[in-house]
N, C-alpha and C positions, 0 to 999 in steps of 0.2 A: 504493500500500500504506500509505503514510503516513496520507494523508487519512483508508483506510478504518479505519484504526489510532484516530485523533481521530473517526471516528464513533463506532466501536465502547464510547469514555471516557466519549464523550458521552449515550449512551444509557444507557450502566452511572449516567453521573453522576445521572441524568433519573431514572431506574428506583428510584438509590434514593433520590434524594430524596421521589417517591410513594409510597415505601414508608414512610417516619417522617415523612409527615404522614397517611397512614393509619392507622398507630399511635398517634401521639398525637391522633388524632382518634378513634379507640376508645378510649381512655384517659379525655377528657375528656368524653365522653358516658358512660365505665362512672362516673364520676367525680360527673356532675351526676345519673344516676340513685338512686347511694346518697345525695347530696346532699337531695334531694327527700325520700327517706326520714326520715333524720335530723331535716330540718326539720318533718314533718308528725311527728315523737312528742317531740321535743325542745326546737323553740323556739315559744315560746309568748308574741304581744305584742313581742315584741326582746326576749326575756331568755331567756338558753337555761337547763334547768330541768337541773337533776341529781338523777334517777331512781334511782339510787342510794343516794342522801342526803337525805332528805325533800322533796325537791322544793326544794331551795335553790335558789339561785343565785349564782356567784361568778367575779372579775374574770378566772382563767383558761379559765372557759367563755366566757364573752361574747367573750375573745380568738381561743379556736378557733373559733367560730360564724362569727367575722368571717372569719376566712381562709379557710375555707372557704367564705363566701360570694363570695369574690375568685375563689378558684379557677373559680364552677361561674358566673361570671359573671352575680350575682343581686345587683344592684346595691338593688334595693327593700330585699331581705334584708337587705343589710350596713347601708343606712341604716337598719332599723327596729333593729339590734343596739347601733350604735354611738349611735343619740340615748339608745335605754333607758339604754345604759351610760352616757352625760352626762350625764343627766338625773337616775340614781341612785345612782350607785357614783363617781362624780367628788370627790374632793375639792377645798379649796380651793389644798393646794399642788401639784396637779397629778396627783396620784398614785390611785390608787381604791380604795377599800373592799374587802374582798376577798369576805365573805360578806351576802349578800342572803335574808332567810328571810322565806315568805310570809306577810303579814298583812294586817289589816281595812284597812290605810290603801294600801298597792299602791305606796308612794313608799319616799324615802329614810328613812323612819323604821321599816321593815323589816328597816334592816341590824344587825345583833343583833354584829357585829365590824369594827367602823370601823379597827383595822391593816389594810396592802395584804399584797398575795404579789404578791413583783416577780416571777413567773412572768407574771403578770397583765400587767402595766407589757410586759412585754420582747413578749408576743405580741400585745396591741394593738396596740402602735406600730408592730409588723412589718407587723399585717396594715391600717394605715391607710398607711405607704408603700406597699407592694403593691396595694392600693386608687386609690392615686394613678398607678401606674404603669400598670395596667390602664386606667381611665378617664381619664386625662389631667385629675386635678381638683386644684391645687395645693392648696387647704385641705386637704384629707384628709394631706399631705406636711406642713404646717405644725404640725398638732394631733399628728403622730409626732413630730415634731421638740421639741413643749412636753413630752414624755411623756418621751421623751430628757432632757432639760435637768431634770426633776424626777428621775427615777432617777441620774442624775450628782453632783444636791447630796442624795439622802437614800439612797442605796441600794449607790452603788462608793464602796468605803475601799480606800486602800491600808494594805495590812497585812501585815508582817513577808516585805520584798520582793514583793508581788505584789497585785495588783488581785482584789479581790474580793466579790462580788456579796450584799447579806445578804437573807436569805429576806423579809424583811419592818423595817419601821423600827424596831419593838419588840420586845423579846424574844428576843432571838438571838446578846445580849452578854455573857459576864461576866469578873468578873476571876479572873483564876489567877498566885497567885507575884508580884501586882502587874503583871500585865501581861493584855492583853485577848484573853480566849478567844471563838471565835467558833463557833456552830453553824451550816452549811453546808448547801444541798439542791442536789446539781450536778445533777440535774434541769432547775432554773430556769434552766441554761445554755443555752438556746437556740441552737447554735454559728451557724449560717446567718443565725439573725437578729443576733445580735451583729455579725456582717460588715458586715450590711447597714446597720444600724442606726447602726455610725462614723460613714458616709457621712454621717447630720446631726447629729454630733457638733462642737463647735468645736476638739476633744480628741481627735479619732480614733485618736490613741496608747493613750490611757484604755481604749476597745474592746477593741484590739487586744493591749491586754498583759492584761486580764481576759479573752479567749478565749482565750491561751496560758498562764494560769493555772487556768483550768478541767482544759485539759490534762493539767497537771504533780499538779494536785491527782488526778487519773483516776488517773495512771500511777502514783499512791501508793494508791490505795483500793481495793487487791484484798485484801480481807478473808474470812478462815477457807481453809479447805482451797481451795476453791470459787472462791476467786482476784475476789469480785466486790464490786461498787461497792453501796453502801449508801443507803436512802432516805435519810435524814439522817446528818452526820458532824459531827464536833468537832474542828477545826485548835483544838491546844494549841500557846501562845510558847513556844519557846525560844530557849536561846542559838545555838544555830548548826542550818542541819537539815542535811540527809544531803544528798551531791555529787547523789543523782538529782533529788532535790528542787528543789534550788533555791532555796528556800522556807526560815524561820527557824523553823520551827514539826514539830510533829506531828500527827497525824491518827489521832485515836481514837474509840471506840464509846462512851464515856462520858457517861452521861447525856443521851445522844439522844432525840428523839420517835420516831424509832424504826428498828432497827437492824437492819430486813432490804434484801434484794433481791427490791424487793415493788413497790407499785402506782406510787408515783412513779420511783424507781430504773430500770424499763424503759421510761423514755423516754430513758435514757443514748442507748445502744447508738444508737436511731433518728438521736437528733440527731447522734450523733458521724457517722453513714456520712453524713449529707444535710451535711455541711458536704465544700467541696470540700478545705481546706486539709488535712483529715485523711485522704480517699479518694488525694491526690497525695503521701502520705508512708508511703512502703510498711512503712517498720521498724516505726512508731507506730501505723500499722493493726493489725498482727498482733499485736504489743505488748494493745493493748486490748483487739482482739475477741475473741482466742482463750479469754478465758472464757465470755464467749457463747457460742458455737459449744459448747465443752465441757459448758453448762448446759443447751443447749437439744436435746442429742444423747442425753440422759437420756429416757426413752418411757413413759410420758407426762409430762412435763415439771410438775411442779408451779409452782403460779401463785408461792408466795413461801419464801425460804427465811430463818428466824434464821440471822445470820451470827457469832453471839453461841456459839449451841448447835448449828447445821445442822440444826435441827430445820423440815421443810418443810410446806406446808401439805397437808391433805387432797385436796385439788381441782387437778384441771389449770389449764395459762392460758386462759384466758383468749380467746374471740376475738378482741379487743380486740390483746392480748399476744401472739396467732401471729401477727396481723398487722404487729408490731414486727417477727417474725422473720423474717417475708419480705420486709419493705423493705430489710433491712439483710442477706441473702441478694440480693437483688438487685443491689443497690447496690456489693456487694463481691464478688459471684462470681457475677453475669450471672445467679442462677437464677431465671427468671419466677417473677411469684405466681400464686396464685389465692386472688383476695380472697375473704373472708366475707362474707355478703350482713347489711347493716344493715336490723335486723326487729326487733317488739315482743319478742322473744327477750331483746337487748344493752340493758343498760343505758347510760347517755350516755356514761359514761368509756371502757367497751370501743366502742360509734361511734365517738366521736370518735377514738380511741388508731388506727381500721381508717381511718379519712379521712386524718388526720394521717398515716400510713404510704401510703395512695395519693398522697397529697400531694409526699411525699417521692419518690416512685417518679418519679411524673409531672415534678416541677422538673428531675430528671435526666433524662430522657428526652426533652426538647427541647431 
């Protein structure tokens, strides 16, 4: 009875292990088929194009192109993305350009805004570790690791108790009261690739207290009735901040580029379910997400709201934006999606925003 007892575990064991490599084996072929999509209206030469915005090009697209190209295991791909990006958005001190806009000359002299967006910085470097990890190529692990070492001396300050990320090297400082006010996009917090990304850090404290800062700044940015996180924010010095905080400062809507819960803002929600430190901490889960859940239970859910006035936008989200809300339904309460199919329909930001969320789906899933 015993033995048939150790068959019986054994078969169960067997069964389901066929079972979630059958799953993630439909995953990553529903995965490389949208894949294919995206690439044939999206990237163009190694430079992914944004459709939405005259056909730019900038350092957080070329970022997602890449990881997605890790994902759907298209190694051509990722190297025609990542030389375009070295060859024209590369600075000298390591960091990239952040917008590329197309002209007669097709090179670096296209770029019409030589500041970076360390959104840029933090998704490259993810997706050339993850490149490395996948094909076993240490250069791809080395070139993360320069991207790392530049975002370290030009992009983390520590500031008024806490590690914090600036949107870019220019333009995101000022002084207030004699002391340095900072304009914030927790957006650019990447939480899963910050994890990742200590690892070739020589600082990995540095990471680690800017991911638990990102945090703390969250769990202060539920702004207007609505309770929710703002595309851009303004940490204001003070002398001492509140016991939730942490933090010596305040967080206000003042003078921001711009104060809804709108196109950058719902990549929060994403990144917070895909990092595993915040899915293993049940108080701070519910803590954050439950204004999500409350916004997105509105029918039909408008794409942006002022958090200013709550005045919301005409228009639903977004496919791009449902597909946030079922990664992080997923992620948090088991409820499968059904992705949106990537078609001449979506513009790059909604693709990409529906890859990014299979993305997410799938890292957890295996």
């Amino acid at each position: 009875m015993v033995t048939g007892f150790k068959a019986t575990k054994t078969l169960l064991a067997i069964a389901l292990t066929l079972l979630l490599v059958s799953c993630s084996t439909k995953e990553d072929n529903a995965f490389k088929s949208q894949f294919m999509a995206y690439k044939a209206l999206f990237i163009d030469g190694g430079r992914v194009v944004d459709t939405g915005n005259d056909e730019v090009s900038h350092s957080e697209g070329q970022g997602y192109g890449m990881l997605f190209a890790v994902a759907a295991d298209d190694k051509d791909t990722f190297d025609a993305l990542w030389h375009w990006t070295q060859r024209t958005l590369l600075r000298s001190d390591g960091l990239f350009s952040w917008r590329y806009r197309p002209c007669a000359d097709n090179s670096e002299s296209c770029i019409d805004d030589p500041n970076n967006a360390s959104d840029g910085e933090i998704l490259i470097a993810w997706a050339l570790l993850r490149a490395s990890e996948k094909w076993g190529i240490k250069g791809y692990q080395d070139e993360a690791g320069k991207i790392v070492q530049a975002v370290e001396q030009k992009l983390l300050v520590e500031h008024q108790g806490g590690v914090m990320l600036l949107p870019g090297e220019y333009g995101f400082t000022s002084q207030s009261e004699g002391q340095k006010s900072l304009q914030l996009n927790l957006s650019y917090w990447v939480f899963p690739a910050l994890t990742d990304l200590s690892a070739l850090s020589n600082t990995p404290s540095r990471w680690q207290k800017l991911h638990q800062t990102g945090l703390t700044l969250l769990s202060n940015m539920q702004f207007s009735s609505y309770q929710l996180p703002s595309d851009w924010v303004r940490f204001e010095p003070r002398n001492s901040g509140s016991a939730k905080s942490g933090l010596s400062g305040e967080l206000t809507l003042t003078n921001v580029v711009s104060a809804e819960f709108g196109f950058n803002a719902i990549r929060i929600p994403l990144q917070l379910a895909w990092s595993e430190q915040v899915r293993d901490n049940a108080a701070l889960a519910e803590e954050l997400f439950a204004p999500y859940y409350q916004w997105w239970a509105k029918t039909p859910t408008p794409a942006t709201v002022n958090l200013l006035t709550e005045q919301t936008a005409e228009y639903e989200m977004t496919p791009g934006m449902q597909s946030v809300k079922l990664a992080v339904k997923y992620l948090m309460k088991s409820e499968e999606p059904v992705w949106p199919t990537v078609n001449r329909k979506m513009d790059y930001y909604s693709a990409s925003l529906t890859l990014l969320s299979m993305l997410a789906v799938s890292d957890n899933a295996s």
